[in-house]
C-alpha positions in Angstrom: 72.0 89.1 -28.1 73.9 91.7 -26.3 72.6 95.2 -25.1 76.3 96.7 -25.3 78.0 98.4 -27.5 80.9 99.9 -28.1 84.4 99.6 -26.3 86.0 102.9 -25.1 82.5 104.6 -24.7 80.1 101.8 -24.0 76.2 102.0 -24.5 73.5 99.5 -22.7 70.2 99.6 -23.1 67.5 97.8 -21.3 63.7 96.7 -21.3 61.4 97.3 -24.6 58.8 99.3 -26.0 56.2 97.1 -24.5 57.8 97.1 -20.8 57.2 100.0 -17.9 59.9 101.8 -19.4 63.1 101.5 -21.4 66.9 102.7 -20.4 70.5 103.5 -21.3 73.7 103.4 -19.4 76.2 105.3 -21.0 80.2 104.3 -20.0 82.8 106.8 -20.8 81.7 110.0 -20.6 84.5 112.2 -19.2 83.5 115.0 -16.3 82.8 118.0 -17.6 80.3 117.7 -20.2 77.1 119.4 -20.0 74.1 117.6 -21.4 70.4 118.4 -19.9 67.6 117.0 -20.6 66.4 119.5 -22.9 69.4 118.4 -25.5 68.0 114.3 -25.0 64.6 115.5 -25.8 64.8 116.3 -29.2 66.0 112.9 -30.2 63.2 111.4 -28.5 60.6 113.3 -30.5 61.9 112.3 -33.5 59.8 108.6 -32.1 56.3 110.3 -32.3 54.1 109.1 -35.1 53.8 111.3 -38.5 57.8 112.1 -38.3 58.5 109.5 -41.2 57.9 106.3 -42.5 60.0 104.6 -39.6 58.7 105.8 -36.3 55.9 103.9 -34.3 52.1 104.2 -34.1 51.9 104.6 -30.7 51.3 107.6 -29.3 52.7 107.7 -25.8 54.8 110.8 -24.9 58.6 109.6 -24.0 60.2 111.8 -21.8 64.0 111.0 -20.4 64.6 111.0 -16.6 68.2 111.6 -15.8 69.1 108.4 -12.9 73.0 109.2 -12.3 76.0 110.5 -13.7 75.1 114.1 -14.0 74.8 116.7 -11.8 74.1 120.2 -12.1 74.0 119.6 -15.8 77.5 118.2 -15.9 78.7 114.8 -16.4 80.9 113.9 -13.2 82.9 110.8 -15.0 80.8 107.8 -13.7 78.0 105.7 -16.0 75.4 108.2 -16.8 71.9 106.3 -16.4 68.6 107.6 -18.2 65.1 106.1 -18.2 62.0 106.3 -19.9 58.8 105.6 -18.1 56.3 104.0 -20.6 52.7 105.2 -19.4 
């Protein structure tokens, strides 16, 4: 099974839930776009427990670490890279 998806604007994701950490490389962002990680947060929260019937048990706190692809809050046009350290 592939992690990829998508053609023009590709996504990958790596590792699992039960791993040191989990990531995505996005392909296909054009420069110029801001995105911090206060506007990735939000979607992670939506993960903690007591949100709705779908979300995990577990109670670890995810929080996104930008790798590459953005700098001073701007996309610059190559793969943008984020991770999330499992503690």
């Amino acid at each position: 099974m592939s992690g990829t998806f998508g053609t023009l604007f590709k996504v990958t994701s790596f590792g699992e839930s039960h791993s040191k950490g989990i990531g995505v490389i996005t392909d296909g962002c054009p420069p110029g776009i801001y995105i911090s990680k206060a506007d990735i947060q939000p979607q992670l929260n939506r993960r903690r427990p007591d949100q709705n019937r779908l979300t995990t048990a577990r109670n670890e706190p995810d929080q996104v670490n930008i790798l590459s692809g953005i700098e001073n809050g701007l996309t610059v046009g190559t793969p943008v890279a984020l991770f999330l350290l499992m503690v």
